[in-house]
Steps between C-alpha positions, in 0.01 A plus 500: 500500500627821418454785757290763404762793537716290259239549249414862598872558406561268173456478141405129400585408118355214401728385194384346204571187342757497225359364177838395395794488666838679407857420621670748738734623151173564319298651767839729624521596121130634467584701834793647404339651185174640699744600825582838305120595496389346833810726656400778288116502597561404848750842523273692280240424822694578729585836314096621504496383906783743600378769286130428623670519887704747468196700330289441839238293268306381800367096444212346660617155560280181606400396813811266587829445721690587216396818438841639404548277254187513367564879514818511316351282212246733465756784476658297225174458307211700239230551731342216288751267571454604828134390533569199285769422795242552789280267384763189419666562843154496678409199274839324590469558854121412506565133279759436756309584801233268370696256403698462841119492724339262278501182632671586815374289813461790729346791297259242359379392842475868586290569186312191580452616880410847404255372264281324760237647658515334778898667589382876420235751595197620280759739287736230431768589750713284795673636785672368778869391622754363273473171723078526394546519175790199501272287695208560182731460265660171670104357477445604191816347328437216718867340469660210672845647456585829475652556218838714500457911511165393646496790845510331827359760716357833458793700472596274187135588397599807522852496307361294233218759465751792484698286233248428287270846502548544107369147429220525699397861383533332163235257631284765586553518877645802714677430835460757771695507849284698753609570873214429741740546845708221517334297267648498137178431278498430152200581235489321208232632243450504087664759281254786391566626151 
């Protein structure tokens, strides 16, 4: 499983299949006559960002971790490109974030546990302790043996909550922490909007 800040703060490239494979000589070759362009565009880039900086040109970047890097590619970019680069790094980080919750044990017995009636109030919501919301979960997923990265108490719960906020927000759920004097209480409810 891949921790959510991990995928707050990567770019995933899924690579394609080669059609045909090429021998290291052939495939250097090709590169060696594009390498001239690729440096040149890449520099060319570059060039527009540090006159766009130095300019003041002020960027509004995405909502990310990464927002100076999305920043300075933005610099470096048409405001066209620019859009066209907001929505493949939001799709990127979205297919990833989806594709690391699906079929995980623990956000689908969340999404399972939240989905019962029976667990949540007339609006849909759960609250209670960390060590609540473990001991649901543990009869929902009904399991012999945990299984590893499974928590073990409620302050696990509440690590592996922290840990995997994006995922679950990606499954339509929003985790709140609320201080009722010395009790830690956690809200779980469905994403509006």
């Amino acid at each position: 499983m891949v921790r959510g800040d991990l995928v707050d703060r990567s770019i995933f490239i899924d690579m394609p299949v080669l059609k045909e494979r090429k021998s290291s000589e052939d495939a250097d070759k090709e590169f060696n006559v594009m390498h001239p362009k690729l440096l040149g565009s890449l520099l060319d880039y570059t060039v527009d960002g540090l006159r766009n900086k130095v300019s003041g040109k002020v960027i509004k970047t995405t909502n990310t971790r990464m927002a100076d890097f999305a920043q300075w590619v933005k610099l470096c970019l048409s405001e066209d490109e620019g859009k066209q680069f907001d929505e493949a790094y939001d799709s990127n980080k979205n297919a990833m974030i989806k594709s690391v919750s699906e079929g995980d044990l623990f956000i689908d017995t969340l999404i399972g546990f939240m989905g019962d009636s029976a667990n949540t109030d007339d609006a849909g919501n759960w609250q209670g302790t960390a060590s609540q919301l473990l001991d649901g979960l543990n009869s929902r997923a009904n399991l012999q043996f945990k299984p590893k990265g499974w928590p073990a108490n409620g302050i696990k719960m509440s690590s592996k909550l922290n840990q995997f906020d994006l995922q679950i927000r990606s499954r339509g759920l929003v985790v709140e922490r609320i201080r009722q004097g010395n009790d830690k209480i956690l809200k779980i409810s469905h994403a509006t909007g």
